[in-house]
Every structure is written in C-alpha cells, then in structure tokens.
N, C-alpha and C positions, 0 to 999 in steps of 0.2 A: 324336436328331433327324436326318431327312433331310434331306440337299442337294437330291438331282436324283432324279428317277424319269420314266422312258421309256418309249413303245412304238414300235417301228421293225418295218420290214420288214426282212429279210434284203438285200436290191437297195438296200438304205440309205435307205429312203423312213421320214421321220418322222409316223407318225400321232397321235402324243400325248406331250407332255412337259409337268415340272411344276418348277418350281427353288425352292427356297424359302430360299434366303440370296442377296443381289447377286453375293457373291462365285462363290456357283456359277452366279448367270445367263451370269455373263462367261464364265465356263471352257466354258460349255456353248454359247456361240454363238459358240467360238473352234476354230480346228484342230487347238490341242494338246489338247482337252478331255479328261477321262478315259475318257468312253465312246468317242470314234473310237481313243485309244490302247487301249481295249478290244479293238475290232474288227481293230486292226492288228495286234496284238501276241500277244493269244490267239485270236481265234475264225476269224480266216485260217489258223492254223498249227494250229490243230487243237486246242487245246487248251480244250476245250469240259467235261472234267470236273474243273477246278480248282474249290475252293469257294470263293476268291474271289480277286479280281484286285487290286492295288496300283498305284497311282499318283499321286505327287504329292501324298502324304500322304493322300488318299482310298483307298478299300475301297470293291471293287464287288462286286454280285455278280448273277447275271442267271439265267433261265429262258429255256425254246422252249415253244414251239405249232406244231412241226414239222406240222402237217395245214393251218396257214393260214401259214406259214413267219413267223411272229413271234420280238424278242425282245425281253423284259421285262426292262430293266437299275432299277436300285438303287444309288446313289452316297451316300455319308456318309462322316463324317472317320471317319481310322483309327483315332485314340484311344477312339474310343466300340466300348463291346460293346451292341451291340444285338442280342438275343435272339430279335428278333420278325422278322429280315430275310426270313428264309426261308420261315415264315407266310404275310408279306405276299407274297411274288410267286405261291408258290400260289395264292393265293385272290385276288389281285389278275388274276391269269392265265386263271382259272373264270370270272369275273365280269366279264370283259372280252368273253373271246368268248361268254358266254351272250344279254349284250345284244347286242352288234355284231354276229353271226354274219350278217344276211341280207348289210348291207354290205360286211361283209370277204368274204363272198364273190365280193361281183359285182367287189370291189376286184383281186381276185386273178384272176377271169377279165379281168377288161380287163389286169391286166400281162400274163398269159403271152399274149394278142392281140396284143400291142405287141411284145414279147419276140419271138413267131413271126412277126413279119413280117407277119400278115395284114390287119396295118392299115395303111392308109398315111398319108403324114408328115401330111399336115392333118388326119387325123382323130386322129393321136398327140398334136398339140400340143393340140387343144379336149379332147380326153381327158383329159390333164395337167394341163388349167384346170377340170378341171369338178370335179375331188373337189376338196369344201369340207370339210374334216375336222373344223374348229371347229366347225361347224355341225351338222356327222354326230355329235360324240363332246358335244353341248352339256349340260350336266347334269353329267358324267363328276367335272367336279371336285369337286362336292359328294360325291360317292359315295366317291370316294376320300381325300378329309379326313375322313369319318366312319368308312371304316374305318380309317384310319391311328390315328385318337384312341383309337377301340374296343383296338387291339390296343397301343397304346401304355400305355391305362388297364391291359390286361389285365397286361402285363410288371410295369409298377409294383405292380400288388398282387400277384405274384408274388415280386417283389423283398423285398415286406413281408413275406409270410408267413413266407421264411424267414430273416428276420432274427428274427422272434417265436419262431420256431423253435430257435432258435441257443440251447442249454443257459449260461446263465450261469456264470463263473468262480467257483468258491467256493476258500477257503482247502483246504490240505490241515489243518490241524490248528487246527479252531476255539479261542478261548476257553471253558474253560467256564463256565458260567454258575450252576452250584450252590456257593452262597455256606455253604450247610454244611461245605463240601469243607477238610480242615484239615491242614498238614504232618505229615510225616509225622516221626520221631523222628530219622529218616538224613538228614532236612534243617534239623536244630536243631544236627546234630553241630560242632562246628567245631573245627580242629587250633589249637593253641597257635602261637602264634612261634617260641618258644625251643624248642618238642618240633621245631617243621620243622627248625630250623637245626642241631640235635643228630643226627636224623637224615642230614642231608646231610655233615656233617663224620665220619661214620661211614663211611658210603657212600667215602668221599673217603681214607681211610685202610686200608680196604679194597684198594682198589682198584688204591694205592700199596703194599700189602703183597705183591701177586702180582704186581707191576710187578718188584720186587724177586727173590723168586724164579725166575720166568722168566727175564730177565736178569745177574743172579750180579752181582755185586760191580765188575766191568769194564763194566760194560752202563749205558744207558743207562736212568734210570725211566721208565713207562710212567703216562698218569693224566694228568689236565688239570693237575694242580699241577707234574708233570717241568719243572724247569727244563732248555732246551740246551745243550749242552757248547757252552764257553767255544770261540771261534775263536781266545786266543793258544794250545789247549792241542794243537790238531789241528797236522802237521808244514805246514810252505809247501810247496805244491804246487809242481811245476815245470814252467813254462810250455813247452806245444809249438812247435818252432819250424815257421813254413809252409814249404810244399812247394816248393821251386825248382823254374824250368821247367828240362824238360833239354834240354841242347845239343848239337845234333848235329854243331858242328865250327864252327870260327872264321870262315869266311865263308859265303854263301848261296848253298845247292845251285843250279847250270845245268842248261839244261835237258838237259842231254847226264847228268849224274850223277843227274835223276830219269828218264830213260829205263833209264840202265842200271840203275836199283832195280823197273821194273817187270817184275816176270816173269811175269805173264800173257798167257796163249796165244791163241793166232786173234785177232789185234791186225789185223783189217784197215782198209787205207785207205777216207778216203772215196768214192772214186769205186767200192772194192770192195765197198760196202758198200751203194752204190745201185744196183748192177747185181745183188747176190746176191737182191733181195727180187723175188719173181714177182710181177709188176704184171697179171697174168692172173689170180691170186688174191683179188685184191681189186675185179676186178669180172666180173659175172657177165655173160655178154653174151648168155641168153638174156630177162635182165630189163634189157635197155639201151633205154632210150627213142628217140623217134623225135627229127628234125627238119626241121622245116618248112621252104616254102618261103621265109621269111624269113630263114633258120637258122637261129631258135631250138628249144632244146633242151627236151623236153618229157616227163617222165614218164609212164609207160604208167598205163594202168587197168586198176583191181581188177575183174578179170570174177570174175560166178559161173555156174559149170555144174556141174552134176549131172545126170552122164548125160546131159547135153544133153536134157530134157525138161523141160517148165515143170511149174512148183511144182504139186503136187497139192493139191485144195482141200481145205480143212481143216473148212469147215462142212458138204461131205457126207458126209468121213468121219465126223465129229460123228454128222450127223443118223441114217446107215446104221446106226451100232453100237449108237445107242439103238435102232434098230428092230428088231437082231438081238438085243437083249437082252431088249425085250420080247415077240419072237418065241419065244425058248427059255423062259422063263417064264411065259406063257399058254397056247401051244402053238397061237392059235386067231388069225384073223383080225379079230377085232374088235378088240383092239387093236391090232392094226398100224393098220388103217383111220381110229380114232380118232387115233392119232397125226400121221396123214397130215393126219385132218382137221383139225387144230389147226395143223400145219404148210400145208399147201397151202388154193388155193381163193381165190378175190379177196375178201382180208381187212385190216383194218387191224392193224398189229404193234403191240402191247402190251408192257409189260415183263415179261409172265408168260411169252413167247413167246419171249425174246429170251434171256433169264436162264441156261436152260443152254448154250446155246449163244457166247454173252459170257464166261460160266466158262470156257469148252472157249479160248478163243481166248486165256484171260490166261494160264493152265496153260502153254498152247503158246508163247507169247510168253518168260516167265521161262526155259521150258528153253534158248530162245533166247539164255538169261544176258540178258535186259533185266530191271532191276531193279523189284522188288516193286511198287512205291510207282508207279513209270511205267506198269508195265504194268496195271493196279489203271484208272487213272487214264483212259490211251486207251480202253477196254473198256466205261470208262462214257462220254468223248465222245461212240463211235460208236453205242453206245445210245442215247443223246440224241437223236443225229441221225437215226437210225430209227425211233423213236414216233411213232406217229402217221402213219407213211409206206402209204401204198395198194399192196399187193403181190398178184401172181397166181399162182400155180403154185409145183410147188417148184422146179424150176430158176432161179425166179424171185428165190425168198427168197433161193438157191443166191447167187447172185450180186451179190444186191443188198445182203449181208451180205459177201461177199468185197469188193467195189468199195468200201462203204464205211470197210473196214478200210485198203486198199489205198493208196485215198484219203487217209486217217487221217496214215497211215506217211509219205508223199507228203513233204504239207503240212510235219509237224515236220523231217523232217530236208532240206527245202530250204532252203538257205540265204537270211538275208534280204540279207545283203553277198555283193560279191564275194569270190573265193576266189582268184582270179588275183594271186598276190604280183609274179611278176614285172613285172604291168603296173604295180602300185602303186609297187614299187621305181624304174622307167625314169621315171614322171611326178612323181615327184619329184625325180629327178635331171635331168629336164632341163623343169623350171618355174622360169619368169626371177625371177631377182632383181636388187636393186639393184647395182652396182657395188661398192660399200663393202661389201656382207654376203657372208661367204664359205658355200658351201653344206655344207651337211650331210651327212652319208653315212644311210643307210638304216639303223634298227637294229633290232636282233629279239631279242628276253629270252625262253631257255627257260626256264618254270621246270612243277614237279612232285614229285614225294615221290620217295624213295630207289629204285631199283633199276630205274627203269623205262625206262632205256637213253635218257635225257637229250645227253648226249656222243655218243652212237654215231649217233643220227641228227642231230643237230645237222651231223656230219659229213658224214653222208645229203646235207642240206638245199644245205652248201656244194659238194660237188660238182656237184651242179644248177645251184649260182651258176656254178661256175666254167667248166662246159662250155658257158653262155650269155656268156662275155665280160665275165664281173665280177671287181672286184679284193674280195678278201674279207678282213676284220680278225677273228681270234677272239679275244676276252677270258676269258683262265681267269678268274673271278671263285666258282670254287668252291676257296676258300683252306682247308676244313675237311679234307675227304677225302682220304686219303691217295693218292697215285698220280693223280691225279685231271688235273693240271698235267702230267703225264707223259703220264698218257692223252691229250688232245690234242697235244701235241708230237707224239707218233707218227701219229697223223692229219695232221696239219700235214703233216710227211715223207710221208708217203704221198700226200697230194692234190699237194704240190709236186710229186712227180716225174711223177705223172698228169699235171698238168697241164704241165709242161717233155716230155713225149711224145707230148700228143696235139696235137690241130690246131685247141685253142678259142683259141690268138693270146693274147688280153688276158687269157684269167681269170689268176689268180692267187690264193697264199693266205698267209696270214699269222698270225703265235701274236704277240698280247702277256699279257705274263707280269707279275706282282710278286712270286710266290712264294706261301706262306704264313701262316695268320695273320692277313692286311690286311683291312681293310675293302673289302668287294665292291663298295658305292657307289662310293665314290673309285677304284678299280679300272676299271671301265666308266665314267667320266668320263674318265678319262684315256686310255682305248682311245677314246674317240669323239673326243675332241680329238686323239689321234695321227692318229686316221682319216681329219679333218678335214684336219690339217697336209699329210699326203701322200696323196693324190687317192684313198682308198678310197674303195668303190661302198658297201660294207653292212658292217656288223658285228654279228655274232652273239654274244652274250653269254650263258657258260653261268654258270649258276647252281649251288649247292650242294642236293641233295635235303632235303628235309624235310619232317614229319611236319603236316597239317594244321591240328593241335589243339595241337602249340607256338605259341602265342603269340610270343614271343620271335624264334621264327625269322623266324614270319611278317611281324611287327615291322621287323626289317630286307630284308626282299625286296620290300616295300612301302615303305622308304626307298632303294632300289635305284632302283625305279620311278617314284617321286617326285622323284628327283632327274636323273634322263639323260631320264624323257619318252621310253620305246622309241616306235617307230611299231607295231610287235606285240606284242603279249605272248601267246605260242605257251604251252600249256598240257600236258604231254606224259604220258598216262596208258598204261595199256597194257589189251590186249583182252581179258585174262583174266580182267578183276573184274565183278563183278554190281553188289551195292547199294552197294559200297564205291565204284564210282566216283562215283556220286549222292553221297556226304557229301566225296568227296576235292572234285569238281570245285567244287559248291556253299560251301565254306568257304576253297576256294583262292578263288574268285573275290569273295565275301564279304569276305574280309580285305584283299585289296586296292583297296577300293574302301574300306570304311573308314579305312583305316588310310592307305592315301595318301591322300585326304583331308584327314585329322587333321593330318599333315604340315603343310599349310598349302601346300599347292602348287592349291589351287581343290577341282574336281570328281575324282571319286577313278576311278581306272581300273581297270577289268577282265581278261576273259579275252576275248582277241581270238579266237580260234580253237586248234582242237584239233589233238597228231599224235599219231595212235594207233601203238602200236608191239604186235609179238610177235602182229600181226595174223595170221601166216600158221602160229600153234597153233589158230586156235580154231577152222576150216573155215567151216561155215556158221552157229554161233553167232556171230553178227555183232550182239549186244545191246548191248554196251556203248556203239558206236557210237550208237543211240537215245538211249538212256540219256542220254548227254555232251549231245547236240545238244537234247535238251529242256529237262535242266536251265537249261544257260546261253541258248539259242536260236541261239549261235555255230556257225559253221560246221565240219569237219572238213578241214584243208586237205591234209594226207597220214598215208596211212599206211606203216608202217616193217614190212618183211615179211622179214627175212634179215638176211644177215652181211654181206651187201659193200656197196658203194659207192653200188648202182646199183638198190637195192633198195628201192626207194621207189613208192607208189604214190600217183595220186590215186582219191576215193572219186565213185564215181555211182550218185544215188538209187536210178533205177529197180534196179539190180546188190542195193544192199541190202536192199529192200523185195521183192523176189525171194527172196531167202536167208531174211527173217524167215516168208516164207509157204508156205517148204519144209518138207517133211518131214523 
C-alpha cells in the first residue's frame, strides 16, 4: 500500500499530490517530510540514478519528464516490497503528460517568463494566483485509484500464481503401499543372548591374549578388562624444588653501579640528542603553507595541471573514433553522414542516443579508480537528466553532455557542511558557559583499517594545530599494535622541538600514554579529562586499525565513540583503492552508527569527514576521492601527500573534477 505520491516541478512548485494514511499527510505538509529530504539529500547532489531513496523508515522512489522538467515521487513504508513501484511511475508519468500536455505547456512558458525577467512584479504575482491546479488536474484522482487498484490486482495474482507454482514437499522415501510386500528371511533372523554374550567374551580374551604378547610379562595388559598398576607399586616421585630468584649482591645496585654495568656506545645526552635530529628533514618547505593576515596558518591546495592545458573532452573523442571506425569499415560517406545525422541536427536526446556515449564516460570514470557501482550509477543520473533535453548541432551535444557530467561531479563532491575545522574548533573554545561548568577541549577520533598511515598524518593534522597556537593532547589509544605508542612518542619529540623553534608562541604538544593492552575507551576518557584538567585546546585520539567485517573490533571503536562523544570522527582511507573503498567506508560508518547506538548513548554517530592519504601515488587518478564523498555525502577535509610534517593538503572541487575529465 502507498503513503504519498507527487507531481512537482523541478523549481519546487507542487501540481498534484495524493497521501493516503494521516500519518503520511502530516509528514508531507511538514519540512522534514521524505520528499523535501528527497530533494535535499539526493536530487541537489546529483544523485539521480539511485533506485531508491530511504528515509525515516519510508522507500522512495521517483522518475523525470525532463522535456516538461517534472518529478514523479512515490513514498511507502520500507517494510513492504511492492513490485509494482516502478510500473506505476511509468505509466503514471505517460498518462500524466498525455492528458495535461496543452497545460503543462503554457505552465512552463509562463515560468521561464517570470524566471527571465520579462514580466514584471504585478503581472508575476496575478500569474501565481491564476494557476488553479485542482481545477486543472480535476478528475486525475479517480484515474489514478483506478490504476493503482488495476496494478495492485495485477501483483496479487502474480503473487498467487507463483505460489501455485511452487512444487510441493514430498517425503524422500515414501511408505509403501503394497500390502502383498512380506519379509524377508534376513529379517526373521534374530541372534540369541547367550550366542552374543559368548561372542563378546571371546572377542575380549582375544584381545587380552595379544595384550600379553606385545607387552611381555613386565608390561602392562592392553584391552578394556587391563586393570592399572597399583600406585603403592610405582616408586615416590621426588618433588622439584622451585627456582630461587637470584641475587645480585646484599644491597641495591646505585645508580653510579648501573651506569658502570652499561657498556653501550654513543650514549648521548639530552640536549645531544635534540640538536643531532635535522629539523629541516622533517619539514619540507616547498609544501609549507601560507599565513594570513590574521596569522593563521593554512595549508596549501591540491592543484592539478597537466601540461597546463584543460582537460580534453572525452565525448568528442568518443564520438570522432566511432566515426573513424566506421569510416575504415565502410569506406563510403553514407555512414559517416548517417551517424552525424543521428548525432547532430535540432533533435531531442533519447536513450538510444545517449547509450554509447554514457558507456564511453563509465569506462573512463573506473580507469579513474572510481568504483564500479558509483560510476554505474552517475552515468545513469546524467542520462536522466538528458532525456528528453532539446539539443542542436554537434558541438552542441559536445557540450551539453560534458557540462552535464561536469555538473554531475560538481554537486556530489561539494560538501554539504563546513570543512573549516579550525573555525569549529575556536567557536567552541570560546562559546560562553556557565561559571560552574568547566569547558571542554575539542576532540577528533581517527579511525580506519590497517596500514593506511592513521598515525602519520594524525601527526600531519597536529602540526597544523600547533603552527596556529593550539595546545594539542595525543591519546595513543591504539594498545594492540606493536611500536605503535612508540611511534607517536617520536612524533611527539619531533613536533615538540618544531614547536620550542619556531615562532607559533602557544602551540604546543603533548603524548598521553597507558601502555598496552588497556581498554581504548577508558584510555581517551582519561586523555579528555587530563585535557580538561590542564587547559588543552584539542585532542586527537588515535585508534587501532582494523578490519571492516570484524565485528568485535568494530564493537569496541563504537564503545570508543559512545562513550567520549568526539566532535569528529575523521575516517582515514587511502587513494589507491577502487571498490574496496565503497565497502571499507560504507561498513565503517554503518557500524558505527549502529552500534553506538545499541550502546544506549541516544542516536548513533557516524563518519564526519574523510583524510585521504598516499594521495600523491595516484597522479590524476583521483577516484577514490568520488567514491568516499558519495558513499557517505561527508566531506573530504585533507589530504596526506608525503613524509614530512607539512605535507598536507586541502581538496577543491573544481581541481578534482578537472582531473576526473582528463585524459
């Protein structure tokens, strides 16, 4: 059964809707309704070939009539499979514009009147009052409960047939049923008692007989009847005495008699030891960011150039090699002309028209390392959105097929939050509280599967903190990994002495530590209360890597989260994965959202945004990036391109969307 079913314009003007539970009238004359979280959530962002949309326990799923700019939405609860969704908006979508079409015409010529300005404001507003659409669409409902019932009848006796269908269980090995049927002489046979019992105490003397020979006269019988040798007849064992500690001498070594026991070499002091580390090595200063007039400190952007020439278009080269291919295989002009004419000329675009050319652009997209399933998926949005589109010439199509790819790219990977951590971080550091509450410091959870340089730019991120005048807290909270608590300690040293050289004043950084072993939760509780206690600005909380599809892990990284509330939860993948980032990022952010949940700490939290790292292997295969920013709709806030400190970049759109439509 349906909830809601709609027709709207594209410019948000509603021409027809139908609700058919209270429940969904409310939802649908409300702001959060499913359809405007439709419109905000996929069909602004481009995500136009999903087959169908979730919200709030509803399943949507919608069509176009891109020639009169419509869209046909369909609302119903999730639980139900309804088979007939897709049916209906077909033929709800024929039958809409076949009747309407003189209306929707003149509807569409008065918007783009209003739209260009050519009208002026009083005749905009009497224009606005004059379409009566109940009036216009009067009948419509009955048309549409009759199809509804028709295709709803049809599923149900669909549903019956193949249940009639369905071959019935039968026994593997019936009864039979021939009462002639009469034992047989091997089933009248039956053994004696006394024949069994005589056999088995045979068996059993047997068995004792070569018990005996095998083991000789000293030996033990062998055979279930072997009684075991007697314990007074075995000698007493004699107890081992335990190990004393051993003693290195009557009183306890000073520290002058443990200095003179160490004989290892190049024992340098501290101050030798932070003057021998080239602090020029660890940061590179042709990727050292800018600062503003404010002076803050701001990481450079990922530029692309190749060759400093803009991306070659990909649907001419498309359309050119078909023409040279069936130019070498005809040998003759009428094909080429035919193909032109199928391609060029003021025509409207079809899906027959569009099809190789959508191929050519997913092909091109994957090599780009954007994962299958995404690229699959935009290919058909921007098809979508071209049916039915009025085009002229072929420079025309040229273009009008690049801009809407272009477009496509745009929309998903613009963020829908800010990406601006450091503003987030300052406006929470300085939004009043009461007297009696002491303020928080700012906190950030990386988390991510094994190998993908978690730590290293965690690192990255803090130097950023600390060249803008933050005091920074790191939490090793990755107790598994060996070297792991080590590895930042040596980061620690190395930003400390960055920071004690250079001219950021306040920043500063910090390691706490518990070791090994402990519980990560309680681990970052305690770093966030230490943080609390003495005036840290942020604390960065690294995580242990692991595997998506551990449950268990995931289990506890979602009790992590559950319990300290980060303000981020930083997701950190790396640039070299194709479809495997779609299932990593997809089930990391999954689980946490369940799973803290479950906890019992309210609404379950997610994947705040992405740092892509090992960025600067992939050149202009910049897929993954796509990829990530679809799945979740989260934004990308840096990427991690190098070994040093300062090696960080932020991502811009137009930069990436550039790169995906190069060659």
């Amino acid at each position: 059964m349906l909830d809601h079913c709609s027709i709207s314009h594209k410019g948000g003007v509603i021409l027809w809707s139908r609700s058919f539970t209270p429940s969904a009238a409310k939802a649908a004359s409300s702001s959060a309704s499913p359809v405007n979280s439709l419109v905000r959530e996929a069909l602004i962002e481009g995500r136009t070939a999903e087959e169908k949309y979730e919200k709030d326990g509803y399943a949507i799923q919608w069509t176009f009539a891109n020639e009169l700019e419509l869209i046909f939405v369909v609302a119903y609860q999730r639980i139900l499979q309804l088979s007939y969704v897709e049916e209906l908006l077909s033929v709800l979508k024929s039958l809409f514009v076949k009747l309407f079409e003189p209306f929707l015409a003149s509807f569409m010529a008065s918007l783009h009147a209003i739209n260009s300005g050519s009208v002026k404001s009083a005749s905009r507003e009497e224009s606005s009052h004059s379409w009566n659409f109940a009036k216009a669409f009067e009948g419509f409902d009955k048309l549409f409960d009759k199809l509804l019932r028709g295709l709803e009848d049809k599923a149900s006796q669909d549903r019956k047939s193949r249940l009639r269908a369905a071959p019935r269980l039968q026994n593997d090995s019936p009864p039979s049923e021939d009462s002639n049927t009469e034992p047989t002489a091997a089933d009248e046979t039956q053994l004696d008692g006394k024949e069994i019992s005589k056999k088995v105490q045979a068996l059993k003397s047997r068995l004792r007989g070569r018990g005996r020979k095998r083991g000789g006269p000293g030996r033990m019988e062998s055979g279930r009847d072997s009684n075991p040798a007697s314990d007074s007849d075995s000698p007493a064992k004699k107890r081992l005495k335990s190990k004393s500690q051993r003693k290195w001498g009557d009183e306890v070594p000073s520290e002058s008699d443990m200095a003179s026991l160490d004989f290892s070499s190049d024992k340098p002091s501290d101050a030798d030891q932070s003057s021998s580390f080239d602090l020029q090595a660890l940061i590179d200063e042709k990727s050292y960011g800018t600062r503003g007039q404010d002076g803050l400190y701001e990481v450079k952007d990922w530029e692309f150039s190749k060759d400093n020439r803009e991306a070659d278009d990909l649907v001419s080269r498309t359309l050119m090699a078909t023409v040279e291919k069936k130019q070498e295989s005809t040998g003759s002009l009428g094909a080429l002309g035919s193909i032109f004419a199928r391609l060029t000329g003021s025509k409207v675009l079809t899906e027959s028209d569009l099809k190789p050319v959508l191929e050519s652009m997913k092909q091109h997209l994957m090599k780009k390392n954007v994962a299958k399933g995404i690229a699959d998926r935009i290919c058909e949005g921007v098809g979508e959105g071209l049916v039915g589109k009025n085009v002229g010439g072929f420079q025309t199509i040229n273009s009008t097929v690049r801009q809407a790819l272009s477009t496509s790219l745009t929309r998903i990977l613009t963020p829908n939050t800010s990406t601006d951590l450091l503003l987030s971080i300052r406006n929470k550091l300085s939004s009043p509280l009461p007297s009696s509450q002491q303020r928080l410091p700012y906190s950030i959870t990386f988390v991510g599967v094994n190998g993908v340089g978690k730590s290293t730019n965690l690192s990255k991120v803090c130097f950023w903190l600390i060249q803008n005048g933050l005091k920074v807290l790191i939490a090793a909270c990755d107790t598994f990994r060996s070297g792991a608590v080590e590895q930042l300690r040596v980061h620690v040293r190395n930003l400390s002495m960055i920071a004690g050289k250079g001219s950021s004043g306040k920043g500063s950084v910090e390691l706490f530590e518990r070791g090994y072993g402990k519980d990560a939760a309680g681990i970052a509780k305690e770093a966030i209360t230490y943080a609390k206690d003495n005036d840290f600005d942020v604390v960065l909380i690294d995580t242990a890597g692991r595997m998506q599809d551990n449950e268990p892990l995931m289990r506890a990284l979602a009790k992590l989260v559950a319990t300290n509330n980060p303000d981020k939860i930083i997701f950190v993948g790396e640039a070299l994965v194709g479809n495997e980032a779609v299932d990593q990022l997809s089930k990391f952010d999954r689980a946490l959202r369940d799973f803290s949940s479950a906890s019992g700490s309210g609404k379950g939290r997610g994947i705040d945004g992405m740092l892509v790292t090992k960025w600067d292997t992939v050149d202009d295969k910049v897929g993954a990036a796509l990829s990530m920013t679809y799945v979740t709709g989260q934004p990308i806030i840096f990427l991690g391109c190098g070994q040093t400190y300062t090696d960080l970049r932020q991502l811009r759109v137009s930069n990436v969307v550039q790169a995906l439509l190069s060659d």
